[in-house]
ZALO-476977 format. One record per residue: chain; residue number from 1; x, y, z of N, C-alpha, C in turn; residue in three letters. Coordinates in Angstrom, 3 decimals, always signed. Layout:
<nodes>
+--------+-----+----------+----------+----------+----------+----------+----------+----------+----------+----------+---------+
| cadena | num |      n_x |      n_y |      n_z |     ca_x |     ca_y |     ca_z |      c_x |      c_y |      c_z | residuo |
+--------+-----+----------+----------+----------+----------+----------+----------+----------+----------+----------+---------+
|      A | NUM |        X |        Y |        Z |        X |        Y |        Z |        X |        Y |        Z |     ala |
...
+--------+-----+----------+----------+----------+----------+----------+----------+----------+----------+----------+---------+
</nodes>
This chain:
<nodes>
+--------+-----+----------+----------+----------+----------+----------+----------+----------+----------+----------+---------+
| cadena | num |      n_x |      n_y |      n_z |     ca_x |     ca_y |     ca_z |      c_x |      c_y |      c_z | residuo |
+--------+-----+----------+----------+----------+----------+----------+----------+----------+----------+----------+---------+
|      A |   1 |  +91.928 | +138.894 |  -20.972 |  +90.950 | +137.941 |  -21.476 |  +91.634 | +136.622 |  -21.793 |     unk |
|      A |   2 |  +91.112 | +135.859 |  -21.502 |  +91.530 | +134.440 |  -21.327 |  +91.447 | +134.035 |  -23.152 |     unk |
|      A |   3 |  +92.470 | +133.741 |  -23.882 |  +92.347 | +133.478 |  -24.968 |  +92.505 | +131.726 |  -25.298 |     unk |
|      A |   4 |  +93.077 | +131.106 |  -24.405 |  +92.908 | +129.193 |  -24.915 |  +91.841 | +129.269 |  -24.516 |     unk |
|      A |   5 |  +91.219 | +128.148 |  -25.638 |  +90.044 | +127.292 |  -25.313 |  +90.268 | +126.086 |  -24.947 |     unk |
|      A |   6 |  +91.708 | +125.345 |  -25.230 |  +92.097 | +124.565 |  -24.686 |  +93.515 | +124.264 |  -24.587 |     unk |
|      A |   7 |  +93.974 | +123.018 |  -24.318 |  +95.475 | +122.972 |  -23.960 |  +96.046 | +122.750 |  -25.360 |     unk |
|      A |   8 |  +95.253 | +122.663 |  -26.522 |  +96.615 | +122.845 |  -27.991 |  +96.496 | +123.863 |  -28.190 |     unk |
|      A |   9 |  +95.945 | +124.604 |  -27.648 |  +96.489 | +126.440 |  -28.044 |  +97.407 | +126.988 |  -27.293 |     unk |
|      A |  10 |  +98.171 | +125.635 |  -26.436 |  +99.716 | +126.443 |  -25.537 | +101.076 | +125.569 |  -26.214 |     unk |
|      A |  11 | +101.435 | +126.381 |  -26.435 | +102.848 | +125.248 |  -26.740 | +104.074 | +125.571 |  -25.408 |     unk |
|      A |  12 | +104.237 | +123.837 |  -25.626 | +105.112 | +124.082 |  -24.675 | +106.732 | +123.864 |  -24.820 |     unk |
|      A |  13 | +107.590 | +124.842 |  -24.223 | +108.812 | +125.421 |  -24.745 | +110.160 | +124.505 |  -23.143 |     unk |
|      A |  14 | +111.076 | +124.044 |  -23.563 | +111.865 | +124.305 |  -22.813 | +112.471 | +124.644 |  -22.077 |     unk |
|      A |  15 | +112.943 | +126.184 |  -22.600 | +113.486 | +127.210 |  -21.974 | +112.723 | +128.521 |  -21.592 |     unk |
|      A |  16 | +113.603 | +129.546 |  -20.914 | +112.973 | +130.738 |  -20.479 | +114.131 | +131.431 |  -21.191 |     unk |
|      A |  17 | +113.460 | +131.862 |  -22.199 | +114.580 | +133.091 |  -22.856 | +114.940 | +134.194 |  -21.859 |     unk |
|      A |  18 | +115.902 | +134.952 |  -21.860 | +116.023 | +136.153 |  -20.722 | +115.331 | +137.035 |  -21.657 |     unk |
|      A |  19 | +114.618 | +137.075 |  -22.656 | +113.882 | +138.494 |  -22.648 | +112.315 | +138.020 |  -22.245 |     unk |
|      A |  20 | +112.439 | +136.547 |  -21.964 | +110.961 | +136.321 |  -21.527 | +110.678 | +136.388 |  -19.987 |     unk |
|      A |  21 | +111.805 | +136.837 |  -19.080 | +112.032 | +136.595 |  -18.032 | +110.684 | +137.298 |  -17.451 |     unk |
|      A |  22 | +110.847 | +138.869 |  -17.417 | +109.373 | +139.135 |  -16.855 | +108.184 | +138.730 |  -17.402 |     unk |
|      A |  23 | +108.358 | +137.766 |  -18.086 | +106.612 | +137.064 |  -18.334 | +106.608 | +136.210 |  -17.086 |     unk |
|      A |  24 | +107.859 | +135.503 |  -16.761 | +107.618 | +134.319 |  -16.041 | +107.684 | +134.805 |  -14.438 |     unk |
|      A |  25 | +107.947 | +135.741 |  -13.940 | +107.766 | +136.836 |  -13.393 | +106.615 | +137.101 |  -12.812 |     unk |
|      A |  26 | +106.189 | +137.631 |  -13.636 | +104.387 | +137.897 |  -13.776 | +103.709 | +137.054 |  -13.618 |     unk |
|      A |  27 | +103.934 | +135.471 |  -14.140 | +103.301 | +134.516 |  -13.786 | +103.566 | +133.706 |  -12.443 |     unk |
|      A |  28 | +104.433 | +134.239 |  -12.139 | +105.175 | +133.595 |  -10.704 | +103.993 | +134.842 |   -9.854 |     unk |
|      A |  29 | +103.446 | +136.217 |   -9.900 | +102.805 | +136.741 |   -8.998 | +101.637 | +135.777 |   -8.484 |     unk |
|      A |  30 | +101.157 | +135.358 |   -9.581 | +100.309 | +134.690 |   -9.405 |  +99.465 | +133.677 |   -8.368 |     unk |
|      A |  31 | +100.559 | +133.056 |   -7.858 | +100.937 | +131.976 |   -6.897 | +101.256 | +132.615 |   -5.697 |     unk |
|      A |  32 | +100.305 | +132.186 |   -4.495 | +101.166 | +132.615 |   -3.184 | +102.376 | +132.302 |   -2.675 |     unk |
|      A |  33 | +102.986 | +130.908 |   -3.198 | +104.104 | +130.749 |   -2.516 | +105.270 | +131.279 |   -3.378 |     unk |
|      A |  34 | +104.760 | +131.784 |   -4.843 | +106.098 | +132.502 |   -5.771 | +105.899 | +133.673 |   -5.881 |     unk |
|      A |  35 | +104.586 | +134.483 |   -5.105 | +104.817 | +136.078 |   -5.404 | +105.598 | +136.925 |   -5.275 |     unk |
|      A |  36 | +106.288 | +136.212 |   -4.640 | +107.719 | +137.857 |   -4.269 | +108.851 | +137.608 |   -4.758 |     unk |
|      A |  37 | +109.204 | +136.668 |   -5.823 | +110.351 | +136.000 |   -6.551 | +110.712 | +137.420 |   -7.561 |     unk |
|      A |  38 | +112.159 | +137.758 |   -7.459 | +112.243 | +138.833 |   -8.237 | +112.867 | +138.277 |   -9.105 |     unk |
|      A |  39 | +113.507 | +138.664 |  -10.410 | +113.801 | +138.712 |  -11.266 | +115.430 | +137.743 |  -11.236 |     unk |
|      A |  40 | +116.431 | +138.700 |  -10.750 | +117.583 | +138.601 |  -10.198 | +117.463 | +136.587 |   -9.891 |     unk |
|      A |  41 | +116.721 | +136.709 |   -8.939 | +116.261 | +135.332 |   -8.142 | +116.069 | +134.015 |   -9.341 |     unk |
|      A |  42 | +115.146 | +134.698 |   -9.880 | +114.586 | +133.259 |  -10.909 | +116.035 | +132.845 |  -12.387 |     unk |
|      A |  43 | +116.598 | +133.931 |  -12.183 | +117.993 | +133.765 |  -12.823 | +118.631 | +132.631 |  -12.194 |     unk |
|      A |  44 | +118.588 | +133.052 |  -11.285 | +119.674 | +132.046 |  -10.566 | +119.121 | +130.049 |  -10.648 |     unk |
|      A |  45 | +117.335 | +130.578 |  -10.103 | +116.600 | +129.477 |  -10.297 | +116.650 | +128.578 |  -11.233 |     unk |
|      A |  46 | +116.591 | +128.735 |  -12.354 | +116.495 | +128.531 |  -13.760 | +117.767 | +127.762 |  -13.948 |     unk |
|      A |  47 | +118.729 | +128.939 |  -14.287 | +120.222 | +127.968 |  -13.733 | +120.750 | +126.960 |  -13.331 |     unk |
|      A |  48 | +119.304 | +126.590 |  -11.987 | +119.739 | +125.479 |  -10.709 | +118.736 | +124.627 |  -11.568 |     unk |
|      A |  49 | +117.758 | +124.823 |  -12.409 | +117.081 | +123.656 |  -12.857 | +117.298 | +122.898 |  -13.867 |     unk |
|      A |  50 | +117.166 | +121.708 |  -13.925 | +117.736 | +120.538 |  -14.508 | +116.942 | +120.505 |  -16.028 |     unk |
|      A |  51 | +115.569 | +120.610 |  -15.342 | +114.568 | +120.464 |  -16.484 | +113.520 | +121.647 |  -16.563 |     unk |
|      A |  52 | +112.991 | +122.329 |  -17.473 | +112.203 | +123.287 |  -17.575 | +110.826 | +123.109 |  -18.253 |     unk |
|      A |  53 | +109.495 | +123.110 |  -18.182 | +108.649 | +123.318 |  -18.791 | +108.060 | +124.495 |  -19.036 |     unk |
|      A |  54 | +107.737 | +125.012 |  -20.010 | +106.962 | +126.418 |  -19.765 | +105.811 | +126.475 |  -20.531 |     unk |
|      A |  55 | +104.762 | +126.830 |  -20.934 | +103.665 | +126.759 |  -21.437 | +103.048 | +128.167 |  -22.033 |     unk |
|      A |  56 | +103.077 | +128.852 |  -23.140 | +103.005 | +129.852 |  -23.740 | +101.873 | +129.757 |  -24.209 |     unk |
|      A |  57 | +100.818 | +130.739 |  -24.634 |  +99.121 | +130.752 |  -25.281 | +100.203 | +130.945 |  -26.556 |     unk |
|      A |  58 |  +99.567 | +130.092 |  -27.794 |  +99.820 | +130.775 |  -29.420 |  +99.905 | +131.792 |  -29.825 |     unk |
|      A |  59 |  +98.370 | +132.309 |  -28.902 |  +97.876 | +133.677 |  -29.615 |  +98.519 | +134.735 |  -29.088 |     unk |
|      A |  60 |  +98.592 | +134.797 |  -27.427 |  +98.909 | +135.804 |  -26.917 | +100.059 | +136.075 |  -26.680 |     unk |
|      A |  61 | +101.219 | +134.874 |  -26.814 | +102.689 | +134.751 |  -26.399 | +102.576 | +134.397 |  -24.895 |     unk |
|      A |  62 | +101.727 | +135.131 |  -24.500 | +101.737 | +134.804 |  -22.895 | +101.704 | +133.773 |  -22.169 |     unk |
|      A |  63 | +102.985 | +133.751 |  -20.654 | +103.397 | +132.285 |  -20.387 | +101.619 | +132.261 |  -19.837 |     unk |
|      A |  64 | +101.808 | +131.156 |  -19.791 | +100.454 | +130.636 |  -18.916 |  +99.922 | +129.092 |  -17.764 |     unk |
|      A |  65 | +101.387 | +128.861 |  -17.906 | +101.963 | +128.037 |  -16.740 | +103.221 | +127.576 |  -17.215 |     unk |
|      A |  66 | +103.868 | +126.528 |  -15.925 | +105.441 | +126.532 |  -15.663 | +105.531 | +125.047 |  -14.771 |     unk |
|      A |  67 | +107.057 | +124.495 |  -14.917 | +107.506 | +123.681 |  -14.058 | +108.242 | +123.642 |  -14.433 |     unk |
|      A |  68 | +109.800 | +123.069 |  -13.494 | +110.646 | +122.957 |  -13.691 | +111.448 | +121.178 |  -12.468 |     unk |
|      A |  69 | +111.950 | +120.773 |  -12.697 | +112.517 | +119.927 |  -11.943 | +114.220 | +119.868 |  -11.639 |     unk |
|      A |  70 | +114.370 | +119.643 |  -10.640 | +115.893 | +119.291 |  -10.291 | +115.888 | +117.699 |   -9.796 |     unk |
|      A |  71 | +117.266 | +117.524 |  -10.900 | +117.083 | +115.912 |  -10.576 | +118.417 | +115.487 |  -10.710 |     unk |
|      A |  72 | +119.239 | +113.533 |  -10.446 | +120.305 | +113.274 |  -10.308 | +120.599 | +112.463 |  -11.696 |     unk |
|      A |  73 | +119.222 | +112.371 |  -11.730 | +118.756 | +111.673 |  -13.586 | +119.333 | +110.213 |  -13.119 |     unk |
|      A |  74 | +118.536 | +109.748 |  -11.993 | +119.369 | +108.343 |  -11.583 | +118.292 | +107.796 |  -10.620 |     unk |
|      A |  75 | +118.402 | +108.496 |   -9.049 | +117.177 | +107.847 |   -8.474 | +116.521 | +108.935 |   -7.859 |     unk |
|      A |  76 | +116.648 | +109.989 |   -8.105 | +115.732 | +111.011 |   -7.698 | +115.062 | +112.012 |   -8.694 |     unk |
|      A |  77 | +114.087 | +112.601 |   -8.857 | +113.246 | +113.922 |   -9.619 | +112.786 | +114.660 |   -9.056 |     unk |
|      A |  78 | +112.708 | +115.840 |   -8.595 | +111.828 | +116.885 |   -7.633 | +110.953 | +117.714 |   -8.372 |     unk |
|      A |  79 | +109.823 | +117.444 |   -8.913 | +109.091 | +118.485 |   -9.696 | +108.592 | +119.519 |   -8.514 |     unk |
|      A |  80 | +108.915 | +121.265 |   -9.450 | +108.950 | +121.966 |   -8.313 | +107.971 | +122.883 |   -9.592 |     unk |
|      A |  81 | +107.260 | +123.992 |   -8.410 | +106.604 | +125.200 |   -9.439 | +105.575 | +124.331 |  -10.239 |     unk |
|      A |  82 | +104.849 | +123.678 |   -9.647 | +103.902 | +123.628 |  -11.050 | +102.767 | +124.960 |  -11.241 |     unk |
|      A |  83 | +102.774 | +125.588 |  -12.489 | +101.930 | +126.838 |  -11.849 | +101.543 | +127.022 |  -12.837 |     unk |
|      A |  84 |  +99.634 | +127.149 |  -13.400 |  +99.152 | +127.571 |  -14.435 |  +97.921 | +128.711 |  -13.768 |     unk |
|      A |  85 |  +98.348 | +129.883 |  -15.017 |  +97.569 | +131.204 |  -14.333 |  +96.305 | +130.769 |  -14.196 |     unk |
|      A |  86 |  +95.781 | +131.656 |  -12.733 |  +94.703 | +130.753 |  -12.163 |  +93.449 | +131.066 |  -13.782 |     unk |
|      A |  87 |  +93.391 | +131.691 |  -14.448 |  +92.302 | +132.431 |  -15.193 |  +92.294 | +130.995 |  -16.613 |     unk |
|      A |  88 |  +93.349 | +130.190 |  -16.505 |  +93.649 | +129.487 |  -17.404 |  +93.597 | +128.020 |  -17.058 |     unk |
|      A |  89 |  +93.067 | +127.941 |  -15.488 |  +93.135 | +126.591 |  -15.102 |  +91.504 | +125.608 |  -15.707 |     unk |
|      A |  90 |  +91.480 | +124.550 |  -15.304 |  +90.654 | +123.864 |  -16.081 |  +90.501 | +123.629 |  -17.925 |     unk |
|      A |  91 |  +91.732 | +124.132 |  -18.386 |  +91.358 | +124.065 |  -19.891 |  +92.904 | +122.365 |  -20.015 |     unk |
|      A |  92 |  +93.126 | +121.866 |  -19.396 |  +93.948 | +121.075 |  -19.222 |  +95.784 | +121.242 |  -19.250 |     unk |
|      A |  93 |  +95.761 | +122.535 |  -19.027 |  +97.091 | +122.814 |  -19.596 |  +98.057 | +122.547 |  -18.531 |     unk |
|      A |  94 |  +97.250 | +122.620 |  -17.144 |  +98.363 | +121.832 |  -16.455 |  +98.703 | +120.153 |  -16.183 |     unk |
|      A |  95 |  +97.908 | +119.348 |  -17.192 |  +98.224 | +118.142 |  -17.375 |  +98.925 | +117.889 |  -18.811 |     unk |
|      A |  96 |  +98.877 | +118.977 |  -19.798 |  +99.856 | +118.600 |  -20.801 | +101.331 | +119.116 |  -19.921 |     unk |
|      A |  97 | +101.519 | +120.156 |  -19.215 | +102.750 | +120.167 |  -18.310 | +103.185 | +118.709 |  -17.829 |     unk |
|      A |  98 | +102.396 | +118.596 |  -16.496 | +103.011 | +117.093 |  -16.112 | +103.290 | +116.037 |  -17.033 |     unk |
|      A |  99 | +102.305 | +115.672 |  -18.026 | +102.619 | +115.477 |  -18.784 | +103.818 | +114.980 |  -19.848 |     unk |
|      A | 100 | +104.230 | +116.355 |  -19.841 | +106.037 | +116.653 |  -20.668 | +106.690 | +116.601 |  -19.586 |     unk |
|      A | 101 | +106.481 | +116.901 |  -18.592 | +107.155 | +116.428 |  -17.250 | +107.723 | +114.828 |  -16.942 |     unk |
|      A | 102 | +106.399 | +113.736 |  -16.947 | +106.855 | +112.841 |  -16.100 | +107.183 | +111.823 |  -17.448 |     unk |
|      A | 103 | +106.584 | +112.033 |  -18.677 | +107.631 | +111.391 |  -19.912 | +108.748 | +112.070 |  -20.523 |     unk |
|      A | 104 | +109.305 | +112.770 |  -19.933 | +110.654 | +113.620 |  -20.767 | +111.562 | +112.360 |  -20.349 |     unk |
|      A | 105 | +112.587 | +112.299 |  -21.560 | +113.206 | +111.519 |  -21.714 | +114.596 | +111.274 |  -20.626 |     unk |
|      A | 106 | +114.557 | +112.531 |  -20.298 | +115.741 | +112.494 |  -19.000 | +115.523 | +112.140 |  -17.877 |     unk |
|      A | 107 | +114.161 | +112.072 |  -17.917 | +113.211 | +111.179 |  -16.613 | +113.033 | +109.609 |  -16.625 |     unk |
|      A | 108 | +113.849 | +109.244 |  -17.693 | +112.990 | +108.145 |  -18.028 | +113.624 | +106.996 |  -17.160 |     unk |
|      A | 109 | +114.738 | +107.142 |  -16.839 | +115.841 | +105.759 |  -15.673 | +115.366 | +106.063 |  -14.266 |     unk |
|      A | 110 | +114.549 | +107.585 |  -13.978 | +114.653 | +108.115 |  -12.608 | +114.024 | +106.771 |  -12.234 |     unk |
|      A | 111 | +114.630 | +106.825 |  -10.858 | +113.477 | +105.822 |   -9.710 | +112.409 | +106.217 |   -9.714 |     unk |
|      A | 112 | +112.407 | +107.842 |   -8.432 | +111.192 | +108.017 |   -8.068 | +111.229 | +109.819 |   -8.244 |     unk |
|      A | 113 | +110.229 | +110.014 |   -8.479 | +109.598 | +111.239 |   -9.148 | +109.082 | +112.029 |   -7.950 |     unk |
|      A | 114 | +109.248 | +112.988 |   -7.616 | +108.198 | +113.491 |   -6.102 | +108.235 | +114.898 |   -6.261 |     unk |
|      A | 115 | +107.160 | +115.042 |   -5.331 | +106.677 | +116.756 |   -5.217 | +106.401 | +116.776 |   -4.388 |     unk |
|      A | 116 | +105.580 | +118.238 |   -4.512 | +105.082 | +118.902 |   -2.977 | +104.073 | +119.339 |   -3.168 |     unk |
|      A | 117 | +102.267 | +118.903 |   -2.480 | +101.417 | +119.754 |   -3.431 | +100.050 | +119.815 |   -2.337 |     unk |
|      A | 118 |  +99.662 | +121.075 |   -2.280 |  +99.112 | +121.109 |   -1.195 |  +97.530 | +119.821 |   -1.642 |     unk |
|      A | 119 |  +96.658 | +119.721 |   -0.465 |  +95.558 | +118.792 |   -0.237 |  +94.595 | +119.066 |   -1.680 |     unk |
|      A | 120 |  +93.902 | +119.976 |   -2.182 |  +93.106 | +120.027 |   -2.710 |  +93.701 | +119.329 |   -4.348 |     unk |
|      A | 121 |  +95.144 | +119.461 |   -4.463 |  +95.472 | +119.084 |   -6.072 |  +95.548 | +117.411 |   -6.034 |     unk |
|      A | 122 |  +96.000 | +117.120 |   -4.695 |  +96.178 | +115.681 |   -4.395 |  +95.557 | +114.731 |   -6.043 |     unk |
|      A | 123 |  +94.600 | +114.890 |   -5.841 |  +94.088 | +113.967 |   -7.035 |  +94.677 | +114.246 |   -8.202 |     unk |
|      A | 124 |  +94.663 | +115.738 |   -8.726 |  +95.155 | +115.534 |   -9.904 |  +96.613 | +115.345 |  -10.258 |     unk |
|      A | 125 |  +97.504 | +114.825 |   -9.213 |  +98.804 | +114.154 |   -9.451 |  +98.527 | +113.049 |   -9.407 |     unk |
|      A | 126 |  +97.138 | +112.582 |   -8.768 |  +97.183 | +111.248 |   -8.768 |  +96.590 | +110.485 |   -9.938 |     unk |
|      A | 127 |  +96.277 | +110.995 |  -11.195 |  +96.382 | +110.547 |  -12.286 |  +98.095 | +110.115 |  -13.137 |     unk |
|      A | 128 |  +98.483 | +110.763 |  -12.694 | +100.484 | +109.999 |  -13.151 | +100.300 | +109.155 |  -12.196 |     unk |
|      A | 129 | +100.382 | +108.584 |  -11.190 | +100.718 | +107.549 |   -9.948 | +101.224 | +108.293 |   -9.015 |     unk |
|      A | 130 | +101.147 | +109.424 |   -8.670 | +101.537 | +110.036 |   -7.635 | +100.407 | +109.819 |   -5.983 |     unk |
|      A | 131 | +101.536 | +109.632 |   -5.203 | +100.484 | +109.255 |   -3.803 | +101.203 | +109.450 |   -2.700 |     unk |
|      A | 132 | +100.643 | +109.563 |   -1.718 | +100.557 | +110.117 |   -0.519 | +101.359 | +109.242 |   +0.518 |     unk |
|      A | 133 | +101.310 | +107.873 |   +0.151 | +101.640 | +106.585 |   +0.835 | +103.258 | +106.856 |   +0.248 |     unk |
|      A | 134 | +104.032 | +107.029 |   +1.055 | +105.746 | +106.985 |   +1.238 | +106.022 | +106.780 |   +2.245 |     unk |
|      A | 135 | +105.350 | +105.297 |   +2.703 | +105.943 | +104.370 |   +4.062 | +106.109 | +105.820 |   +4.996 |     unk |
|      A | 136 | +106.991 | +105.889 |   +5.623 | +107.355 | +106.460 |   +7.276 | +107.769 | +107.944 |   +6.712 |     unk |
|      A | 137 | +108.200 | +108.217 |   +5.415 | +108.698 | +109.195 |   +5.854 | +107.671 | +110.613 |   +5.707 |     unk |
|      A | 138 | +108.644 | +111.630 |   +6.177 | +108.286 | +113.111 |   +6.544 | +108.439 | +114.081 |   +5.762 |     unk |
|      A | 139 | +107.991 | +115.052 |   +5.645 | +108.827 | +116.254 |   +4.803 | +108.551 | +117.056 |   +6.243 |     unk |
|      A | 140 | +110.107 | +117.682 |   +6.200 | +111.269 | +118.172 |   +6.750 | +111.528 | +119.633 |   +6.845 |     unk |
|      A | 141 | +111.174 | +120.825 |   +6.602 | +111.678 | +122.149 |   +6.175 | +112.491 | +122.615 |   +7.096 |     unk |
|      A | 142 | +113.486 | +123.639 |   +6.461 | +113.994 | +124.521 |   +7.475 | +114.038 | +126.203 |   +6.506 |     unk |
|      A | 143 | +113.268 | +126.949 |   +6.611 | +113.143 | +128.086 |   +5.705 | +112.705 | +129.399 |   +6.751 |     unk |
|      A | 144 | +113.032 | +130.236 |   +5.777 | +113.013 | +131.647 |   +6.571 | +111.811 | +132.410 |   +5.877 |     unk |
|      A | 145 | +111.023 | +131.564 |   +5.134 | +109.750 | +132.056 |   +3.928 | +108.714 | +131.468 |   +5.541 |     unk |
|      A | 146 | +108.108 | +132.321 |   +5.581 | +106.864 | +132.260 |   +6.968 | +105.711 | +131.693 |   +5.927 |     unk |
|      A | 147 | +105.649 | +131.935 |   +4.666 | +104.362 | +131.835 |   +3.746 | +104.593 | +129.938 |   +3.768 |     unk |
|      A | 148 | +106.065 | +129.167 |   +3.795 | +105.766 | +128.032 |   +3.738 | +106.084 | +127.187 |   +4.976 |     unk |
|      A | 149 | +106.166 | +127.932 |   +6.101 | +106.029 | +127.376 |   +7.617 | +104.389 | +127.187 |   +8.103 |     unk |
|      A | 150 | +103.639 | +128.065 |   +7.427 | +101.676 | +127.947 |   +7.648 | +101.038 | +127.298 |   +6.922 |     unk |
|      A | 151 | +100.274 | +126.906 |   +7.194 |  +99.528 | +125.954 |   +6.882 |  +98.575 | +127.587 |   +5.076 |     unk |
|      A | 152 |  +98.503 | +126.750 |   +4.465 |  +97.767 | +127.468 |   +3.053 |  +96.176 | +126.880 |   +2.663 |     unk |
+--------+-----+----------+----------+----------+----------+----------+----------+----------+----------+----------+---------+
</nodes>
């Protein structure tokens, strides 16, 4: 049962404690392109990330969305994972994420900020200034994940 009614009933945390690991886990099923992320894996992930958001209900403890970024803290930011459980979307909690995302203070010299986000969210990045228009260039993959070679 969906317990926020809205986005001040999530606080949002920093880190991923390792005993919170299978929450974030569980919330990674969620998502088609993070369902098969095991445990072992997001260790390592976590590790590799620069910056962490996580988003916990008050009541329930339970994560209830996530992001994390890797960055040079100079002229690049990669916000990666933005992910709020689908049962929890529309109560705004994935804009207090971006949010703590694109004003965190270690963001604050970056140049340019970028992601990856399929067609339908388009807009709602495009409330930070996020857009589509990046002159000539491409995104590029080379991956052995078939889930992000198809079209979603």
């Amino acid at each position: 049962m969906n317990s926020v009614s809205d986005a001040a009933d999530v606080a949002l945390e920093p880190v991923v404690s390792p005993e919170r690991l299978p929450d974030l886990v569980e919330l990674f099923s969620s998502q088609w392109w993070t369902s098969d992320r095991a445990a072992k894996d997001v260790i390592r992930m976590l590790a590799g990330s620069d910056i962490v958001v996580a988003a916990v209900d008050r009541t329930s403890h339970r994560f209830v969305g996530f992001a994390r970024v890797i960055t040079d803290f100079t002229y690049v930011a990669l916000i990666l994972d933005v992910i709020v459980e689908p049962e929890f979307q529309g109560c705004g909690i994935g804009a207090r994420i971006m949010e703590s995302v694109v004003t965190h203070p270690g963001l604050a010299g970056v140049r340019s900020l970028e992601l990856i986000c399929q067609p339908d969210v388009v807009g709602f990045y495009g409330r930070w200034g996020f857009t589509e228009q990046v002159g000539n260039c491409r995104l590029m993959r080379r991956t052995t994940d078939v889930r992000l070679a198809s079209s979603q």
